[in-house]
C-alpha positions in Angstrom: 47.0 -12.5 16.0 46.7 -8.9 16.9 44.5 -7.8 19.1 41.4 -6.2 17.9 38.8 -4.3 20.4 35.8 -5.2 20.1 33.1 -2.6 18.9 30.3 -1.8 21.3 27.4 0.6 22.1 25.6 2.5 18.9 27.4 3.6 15.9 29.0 6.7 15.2 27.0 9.5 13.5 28.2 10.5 10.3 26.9 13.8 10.3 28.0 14.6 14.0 26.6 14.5 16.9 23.2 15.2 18.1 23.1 17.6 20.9 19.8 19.7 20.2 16.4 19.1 22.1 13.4 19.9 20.8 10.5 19.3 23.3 6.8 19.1 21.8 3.5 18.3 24.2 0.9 16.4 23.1 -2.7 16.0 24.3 -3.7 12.7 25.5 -5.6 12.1 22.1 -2.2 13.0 19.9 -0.1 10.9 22.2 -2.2 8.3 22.2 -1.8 8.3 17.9 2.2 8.8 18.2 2.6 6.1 20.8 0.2 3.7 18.1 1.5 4.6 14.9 4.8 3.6 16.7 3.8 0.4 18.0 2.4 -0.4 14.5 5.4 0.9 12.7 8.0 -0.7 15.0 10.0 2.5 15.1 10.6 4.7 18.2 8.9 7.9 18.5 12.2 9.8 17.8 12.3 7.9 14.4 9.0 8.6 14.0 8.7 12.5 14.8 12.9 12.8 12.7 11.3 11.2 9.4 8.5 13.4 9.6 10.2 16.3 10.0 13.0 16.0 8.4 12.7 13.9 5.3 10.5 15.2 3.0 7.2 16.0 4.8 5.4 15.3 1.7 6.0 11.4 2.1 3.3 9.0 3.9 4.5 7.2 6.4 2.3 3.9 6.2 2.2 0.7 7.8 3.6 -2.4 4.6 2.2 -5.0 6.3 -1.2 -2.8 6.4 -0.8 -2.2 3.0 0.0 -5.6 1.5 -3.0 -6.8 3.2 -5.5 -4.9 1.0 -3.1 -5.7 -1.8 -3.3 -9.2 -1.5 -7.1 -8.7 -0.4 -7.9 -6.7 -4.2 -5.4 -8.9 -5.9 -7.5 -12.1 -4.8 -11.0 -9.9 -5.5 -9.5 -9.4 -9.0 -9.0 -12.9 -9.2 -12.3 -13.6 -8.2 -13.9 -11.2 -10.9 -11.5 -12.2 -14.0 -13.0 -15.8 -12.9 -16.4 -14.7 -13.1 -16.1 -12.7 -16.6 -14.5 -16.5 -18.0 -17.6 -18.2 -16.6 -19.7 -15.4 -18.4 -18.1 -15.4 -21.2 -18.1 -19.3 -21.7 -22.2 -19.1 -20.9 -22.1 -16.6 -23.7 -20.5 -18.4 -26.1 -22.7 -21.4 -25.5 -25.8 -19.7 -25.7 -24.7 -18.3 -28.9 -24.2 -21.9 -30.5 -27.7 -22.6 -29.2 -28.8 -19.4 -31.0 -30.3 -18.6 -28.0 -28.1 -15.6 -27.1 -29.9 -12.1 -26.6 -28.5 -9.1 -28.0 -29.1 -7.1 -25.5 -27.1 -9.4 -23.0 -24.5 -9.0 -24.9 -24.7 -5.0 -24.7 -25.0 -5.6 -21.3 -22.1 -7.6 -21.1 -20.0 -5.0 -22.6 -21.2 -1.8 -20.9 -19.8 -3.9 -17.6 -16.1 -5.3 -18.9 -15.7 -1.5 -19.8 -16.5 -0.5 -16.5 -14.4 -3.1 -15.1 -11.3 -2.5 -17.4 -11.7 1.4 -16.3 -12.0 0.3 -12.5 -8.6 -1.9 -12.8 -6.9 0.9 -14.8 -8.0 3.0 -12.0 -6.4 0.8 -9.8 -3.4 0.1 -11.7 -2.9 4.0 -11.6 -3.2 4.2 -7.9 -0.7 0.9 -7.0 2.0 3.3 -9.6 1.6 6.4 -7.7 2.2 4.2 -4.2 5.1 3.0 -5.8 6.0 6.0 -6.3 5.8 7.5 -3.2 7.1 4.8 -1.2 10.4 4.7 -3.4 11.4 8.2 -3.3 
């Protein structure tokens, strides 16, 4: 077998070599926000100040596991209202083989699944655009 050499230190750049400083004070209170959005993003501050800068600016740098906690937090709320309209709509249904059913529950009933369709379209909206922005 040949000998091979083994690889060490950090890759090669493939757009060269960086040799520019660029130094940038902070107050206390700005510091204080890099240092934490680096400890929550796991990423150095170097990462964090290049991707700022450099790749499209327009971009939102977020924390995922931030994010999929309110996403699995509205996903179970969701759940927790589509189990509610069920139970509604199976009183509704009973009370309407009773002939007991009041029209103006039933108006009721509907103003509120069209405010709730809106509200989920609303939110269906939003997740897209996030999507978005996170995949460009």
């Amino acid at each position: 077998m040949g000998d091979q050499k083994k690889s060490s230190g950090r890759p090669k750049l493939e757009d060269g070599k960086r040799n520019k400083i660029v130094n940038v004070r902070f107050t206390e209170a700005e510091f204080k926000s890099v240092t934490d959005l680096e400890k929550e993003l796991n990423i150095t501050k170097t990462e964090l100040i290049r991707m700022r800068v450099l790749e499209n600016a327009e971009k939102v740098v977020l924390n995922s596991r931030e994010l999929l906690g309110y996403l699995d937090h509205i996903g179970a709320e969701m759940g927790r209202v589509g189990n509610n309209i069920n139970q509604l709509a199976r009183h509704a249904n009973l009370l309407k083989l009773q002939k007991a059913l009041h029209p103006g529950i039933i108006l009721k009933f509907e103003t509120l699944f069209e405010e709730y369709l809106n509200i989920q379209q609303q939110l269906e909206i939003a997740l897209r655009k996030i999507i978005r922005l996170m995949g460009k």
